[in-house]
N, C-alpha and C positions, 0 to 999 in steps of 0.2 A: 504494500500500500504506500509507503515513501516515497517510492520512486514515481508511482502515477503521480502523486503530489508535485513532485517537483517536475513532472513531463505538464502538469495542468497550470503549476504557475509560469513554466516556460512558455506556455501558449500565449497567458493573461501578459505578459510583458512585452509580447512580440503585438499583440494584438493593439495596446496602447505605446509602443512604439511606433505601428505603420499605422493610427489613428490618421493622419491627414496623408499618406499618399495616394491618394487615388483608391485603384480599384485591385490594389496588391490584397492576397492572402497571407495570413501569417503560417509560418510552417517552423517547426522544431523536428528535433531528434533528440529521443532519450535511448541510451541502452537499457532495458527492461529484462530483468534474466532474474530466474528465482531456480535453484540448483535440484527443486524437488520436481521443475518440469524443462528439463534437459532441452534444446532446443527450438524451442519456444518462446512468444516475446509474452509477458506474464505481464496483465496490466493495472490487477487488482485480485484481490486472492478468489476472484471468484472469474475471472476474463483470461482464457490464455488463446495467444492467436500461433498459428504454424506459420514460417516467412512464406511472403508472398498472398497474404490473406489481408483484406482491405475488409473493414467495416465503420460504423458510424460510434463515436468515443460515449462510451456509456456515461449516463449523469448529464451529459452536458449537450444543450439542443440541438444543434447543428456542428459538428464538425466531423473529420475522418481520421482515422488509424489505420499507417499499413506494416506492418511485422517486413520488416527488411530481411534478407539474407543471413545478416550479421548481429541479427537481432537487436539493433534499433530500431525504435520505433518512430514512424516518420508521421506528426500530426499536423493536420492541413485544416483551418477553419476557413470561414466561408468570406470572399473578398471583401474589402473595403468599398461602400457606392457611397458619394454626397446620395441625400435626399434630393428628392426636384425643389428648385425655389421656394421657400413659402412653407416647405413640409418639414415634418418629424420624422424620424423613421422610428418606426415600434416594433412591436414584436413581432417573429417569424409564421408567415401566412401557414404554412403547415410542416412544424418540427420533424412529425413521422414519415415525413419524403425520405429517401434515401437523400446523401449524400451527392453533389452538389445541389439536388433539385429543389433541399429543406433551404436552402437558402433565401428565397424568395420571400423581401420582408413586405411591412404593410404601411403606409402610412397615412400622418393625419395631416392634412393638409388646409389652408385658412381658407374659409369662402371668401373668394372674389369680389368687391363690392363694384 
């Protein structure tokens, strides 16, 4: 469980790092290895992926994990977009999408007078 920790706060730092470039994604790598499951990227004592296995990072709405060769874990959340003019951006139109398609967010935007 640490090391998801520190793969989740790698994310949160990269995430408000690339806050204002555009429409970059944040991406990290943690080596993830726990010795009772030999070859395996181990993400939480209950999640273990075989390299080369991509899915959606459990706990958290939108983003992916893919178990690398080398057993790093390589985590990709969902790009940076400005809102349109005028608007908010809130929260994710449907989290349960797979990966990139849960990223599609919603926003509130001011009426026009």
């Amino acid at each position: 469980m640490p090391n998801f920790t520190v793969a989740a706060g790698l994310l949160v730092c990269l995430i408000i790092i690339l806050g204002g470039q555009g429409a970059l994604a944040g991406i990290s790598r943690v080596k993830l290895t726990n010795p009772t499951y030999p070859g395996r990227c181990v993400l939480d004592g209950y999640t273990t992926m075989m390299p080369g296995q991509i899915r959606k990072v459990p706990n958290v709405p939108c983003a992916s994990v893919k178990c690398d060769s080398d057993l790093y874990a390589t985590f990709t959340n969902c790009p940076i977009v400005d809102p349109p003019k005028g608007c908010k951006q809130r929260d994710f139109v449907n989290p349960n999408r797979d990966f990139p398609a849960c990223c599609e967010r919603k926003y509130e935007c001011k009426a026009k007078n």
